[in-house]
N, C-alpha and C positions, 0 to 999 in steps of 0.2 A: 504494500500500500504506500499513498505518498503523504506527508503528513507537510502541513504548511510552514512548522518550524522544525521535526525531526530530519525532516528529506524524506527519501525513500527509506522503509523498515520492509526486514526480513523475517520471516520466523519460522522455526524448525517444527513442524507437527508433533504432538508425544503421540508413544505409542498406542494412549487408548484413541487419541483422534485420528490414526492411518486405521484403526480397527475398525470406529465405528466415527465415521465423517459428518454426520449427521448430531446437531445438536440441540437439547432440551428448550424448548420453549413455553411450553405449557405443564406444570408439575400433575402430578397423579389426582391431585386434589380439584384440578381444572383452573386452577390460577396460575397466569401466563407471568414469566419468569422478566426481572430487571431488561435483560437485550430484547424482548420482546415488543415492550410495552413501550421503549427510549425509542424503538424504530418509529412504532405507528404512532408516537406524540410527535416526531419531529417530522412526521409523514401529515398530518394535522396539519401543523401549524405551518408548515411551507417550508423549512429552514431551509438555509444556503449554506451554513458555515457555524459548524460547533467546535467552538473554543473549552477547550477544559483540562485537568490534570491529565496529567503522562501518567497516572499509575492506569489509568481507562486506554491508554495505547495496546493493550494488549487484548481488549472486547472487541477494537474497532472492525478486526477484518469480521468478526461475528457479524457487526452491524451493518460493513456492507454488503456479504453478503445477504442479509433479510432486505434490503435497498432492492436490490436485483432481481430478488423473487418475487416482489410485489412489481416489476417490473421499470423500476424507477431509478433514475441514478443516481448514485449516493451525495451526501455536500461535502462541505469539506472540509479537512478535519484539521484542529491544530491542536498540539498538546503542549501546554505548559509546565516547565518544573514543580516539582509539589514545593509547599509553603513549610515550613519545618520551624517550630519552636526553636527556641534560643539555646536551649541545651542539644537539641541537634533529633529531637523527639517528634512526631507526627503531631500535626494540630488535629483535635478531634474533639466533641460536642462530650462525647463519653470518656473524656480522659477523669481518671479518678481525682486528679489535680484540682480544686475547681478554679485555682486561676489560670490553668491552661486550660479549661473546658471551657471559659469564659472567653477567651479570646478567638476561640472558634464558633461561637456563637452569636448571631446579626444585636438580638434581644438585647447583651451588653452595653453594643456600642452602644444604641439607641438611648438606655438607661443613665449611660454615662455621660449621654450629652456632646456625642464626636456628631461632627458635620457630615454629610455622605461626602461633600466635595474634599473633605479631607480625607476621607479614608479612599475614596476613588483615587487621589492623588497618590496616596501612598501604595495603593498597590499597585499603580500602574507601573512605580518604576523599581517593584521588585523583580528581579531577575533582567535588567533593562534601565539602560538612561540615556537622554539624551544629549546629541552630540556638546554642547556648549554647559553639560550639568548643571541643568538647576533642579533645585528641590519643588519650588513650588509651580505646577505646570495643571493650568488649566484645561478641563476634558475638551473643551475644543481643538486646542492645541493636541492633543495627542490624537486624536480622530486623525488631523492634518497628517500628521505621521505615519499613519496607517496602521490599525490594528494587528498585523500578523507582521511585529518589526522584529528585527535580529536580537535574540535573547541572548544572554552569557551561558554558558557551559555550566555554570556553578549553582547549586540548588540553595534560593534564599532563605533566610529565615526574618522569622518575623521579630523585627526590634519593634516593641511596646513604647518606648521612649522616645524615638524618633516620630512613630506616629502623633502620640500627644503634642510634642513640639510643634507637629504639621498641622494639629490641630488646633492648638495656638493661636498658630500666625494666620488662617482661615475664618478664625472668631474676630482679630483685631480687623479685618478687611471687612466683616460686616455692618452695612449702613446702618443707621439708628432705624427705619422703620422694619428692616430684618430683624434686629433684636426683638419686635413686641409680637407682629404678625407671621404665626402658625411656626415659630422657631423654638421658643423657650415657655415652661411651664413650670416658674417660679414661686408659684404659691405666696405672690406680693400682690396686697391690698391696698393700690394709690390708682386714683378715679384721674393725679397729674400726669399727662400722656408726657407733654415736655419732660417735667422732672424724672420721671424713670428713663428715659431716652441720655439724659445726661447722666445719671447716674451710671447707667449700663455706660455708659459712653467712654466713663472715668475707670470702670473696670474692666472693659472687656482688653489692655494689654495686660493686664493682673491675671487673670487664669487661662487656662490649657484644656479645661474641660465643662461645659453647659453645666452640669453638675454642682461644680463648684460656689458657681454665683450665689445662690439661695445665699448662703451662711456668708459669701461674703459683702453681699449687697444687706444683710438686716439690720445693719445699726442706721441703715437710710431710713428708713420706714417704721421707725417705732420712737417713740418717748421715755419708753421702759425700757432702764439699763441696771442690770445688776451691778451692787459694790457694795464690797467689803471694808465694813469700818475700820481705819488705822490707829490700831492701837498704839500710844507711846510707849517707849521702854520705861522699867522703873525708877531707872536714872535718870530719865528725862528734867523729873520736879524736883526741888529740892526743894524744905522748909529752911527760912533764914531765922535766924533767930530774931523777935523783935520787930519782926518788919509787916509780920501778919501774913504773911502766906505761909 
């Protein structure tokens, strides 16, 4: 098969596939198996071009051939390096970790308050950058580029901390009426459109993540401050003799 960033791939049959050529698509139980069902949804929906992990490079020729048996020819495939945690581990929903199960999972980000344009940015130039390096590179810009551009050889890993940074400097580039409309859900009670708009205005270089703000935007919006009375030490006073203290 030809793959649009491996090149052309080979692969040697095992011996139960020269046995028996023919492969399962529908289990005993009448439910039609993973390669089955990925055919006839991208058979659906029209596709031209599936983009996804290299560990699925090894289903593809299953899937073109079910392409061919429906009579159809197949799209076209590109497989990208898998994304691999910092310890050098698979990122996975079910890793017992839950902060590596967290970072494989959309629900996170969303909780935490990451921009999709930052996270779109950052995984665009894992495994991949472009010529003049910059870090922050708008999905237009990359479209320009073309989707199926020259990856590196080297399998990335996911830095946590570069993305937040990227996430960062995506929050400081938002206008003041992005801050209020369908972006952030602050659980701040002020009817002042201007004042929150400056407020946010005054923090958004301050944090790295939507998250954040609540706790550090609350001493804006309230008259109730906790404090703790300052005690003097017991040396502080002294009585003088005679003098009435």
């Amino acid at each position: 098969m030809n793959d649009l960033i491996a090149g052309t791939v080979t692969r040697q049959l095992a011996d139960r596939e020269l046995q028996e050529p023919d492969f399962v698509i529908v289990r005993s139980d009448g439910n039609p198996v993973f390669h089955f069902v990925n055919v006839v949804d991208d058979l659906e929906m029209k596709i031209t071009h599936v983009i996804r992990g290299e560990d699925h490079l090894s289903n593809t020729p299953k899937h073109i051939a079910l392409f061919r048996a429906f009579g159809v020819e197949p799209p076209q495939y590109a497989h990208l390096p898998m994304i691999l945690n910092a310890d050098g581990s698979k990122m996975s929903k079910s890793d017992p970790d839950p902060v590596k199960a967290r970072l494989a999972s959309l629900t996170g980000y969303i909780e935490d308050g990451y921009l999709p344009e930052a996270v779109r940015n950052y995984l665009c130039l894992l495994g991949w950058s472009p010529k003049d390096d910059r870090q922050i590179l708008p999905s237009e810009d990359v479209i320009q580029k073309s989707i199926c551009r020259k990856f590196s050889g080297t399998t990335p890993s996911f830095d946590v901390t570069k993305l937040e940074w990227m996430n960062g400097q995506y929050i400081n580039m938002l206008s003041p009426k992005n801050w209020i409309v369908g972006r952030l859900r602050l659980g701040i009670h002020c009817d002042d459109t201007a004042y929150r708009q400056a407020v946010l205005g005054l923090l958004k270089e301050k944090v790295t993540l939507l998250k954040q703000l609540p706790e550090r935007s609350a001493y804006f919006f309230t008259e109730d401050f906790p404090w703790i009375p300052r005690r003097l030490p017991n040396h502080a006073v002294t009585r003088r003799p005679g003098s009435g203290l």
